[in-house]
C-alpha positions in Angstrom: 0.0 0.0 0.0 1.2 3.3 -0.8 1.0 6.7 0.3 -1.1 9.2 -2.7 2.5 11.1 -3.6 5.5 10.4 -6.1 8.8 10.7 -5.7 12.0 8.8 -7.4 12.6 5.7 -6.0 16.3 4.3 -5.5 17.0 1.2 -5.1 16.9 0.0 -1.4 13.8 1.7 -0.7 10.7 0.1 -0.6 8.5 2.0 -2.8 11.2 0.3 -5.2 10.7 -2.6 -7.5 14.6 -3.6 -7.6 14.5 -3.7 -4.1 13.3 -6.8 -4.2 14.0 -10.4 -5.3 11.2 -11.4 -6.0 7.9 -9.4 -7.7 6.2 -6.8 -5.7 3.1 -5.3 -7.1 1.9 -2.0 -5.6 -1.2 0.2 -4.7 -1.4 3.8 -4.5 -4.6 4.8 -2.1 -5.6 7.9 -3.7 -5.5 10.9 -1.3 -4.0 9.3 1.2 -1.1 11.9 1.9 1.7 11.9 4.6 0.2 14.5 6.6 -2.7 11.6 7.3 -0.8 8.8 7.6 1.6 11.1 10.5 -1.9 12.1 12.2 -3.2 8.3 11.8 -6.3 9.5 10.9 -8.3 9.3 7.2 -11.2 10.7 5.8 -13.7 8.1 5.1 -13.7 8.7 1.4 -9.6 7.4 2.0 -10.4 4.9 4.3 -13.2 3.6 1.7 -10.3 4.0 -1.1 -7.3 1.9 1.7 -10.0 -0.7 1.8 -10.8 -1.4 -1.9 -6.8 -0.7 -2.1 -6.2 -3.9 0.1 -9.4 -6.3 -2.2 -7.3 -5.2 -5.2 -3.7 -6.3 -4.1 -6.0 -8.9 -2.4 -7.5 -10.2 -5.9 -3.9 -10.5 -7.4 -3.0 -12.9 -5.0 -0.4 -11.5 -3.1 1.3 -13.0 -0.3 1.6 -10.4 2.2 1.0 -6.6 2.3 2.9 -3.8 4.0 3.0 0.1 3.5 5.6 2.0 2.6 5.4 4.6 5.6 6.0 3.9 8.9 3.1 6.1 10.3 0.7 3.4 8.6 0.6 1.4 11.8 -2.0 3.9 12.6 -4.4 2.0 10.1 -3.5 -1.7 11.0 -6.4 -2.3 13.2 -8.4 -0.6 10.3 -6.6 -3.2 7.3 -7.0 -6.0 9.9 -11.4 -5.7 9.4 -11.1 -5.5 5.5 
């Protein structure tokens, strides 16, 4: 899951493809900025979007799913009723 901004990635990072060995398939939730995830709180149009963010990544089958901010440990219990 990622946070709604862009920004070149270098490798090592996680919002980084050849940081991995293995495929990693990402999500943007759409307006879900910094400023929310640092204030662990969403609107519920974001939390809506976070939810249908985690069906998607679930529907490709993916093995596990992290965020790529630290601050998103605010939303676990949220991700943990989807």
């Amino acid at each position: 899951i990622r946070l709604d901004y862009n920004y070149p990635s270098a490798e090592g990072d996680t919002d980084s493809p050849a940081s991995f060995g293995y495929d990693v398939i990402y999500r943007v939730v759409p307006g879900l900025t910094f400023e929310m995830a640092q204030a662990g709180k969403v609107t519920e149009q974001v939390e809506r979007r976070f939810a249908e963010a985690i069906k998607w990544l679930e529907g490709k089958g993916v093995n596990g799913i992290t965020g790529d901010c630290g601050f998103m440990m605010a939303f676990q219990v949220m991700a943990r009723k989807i």
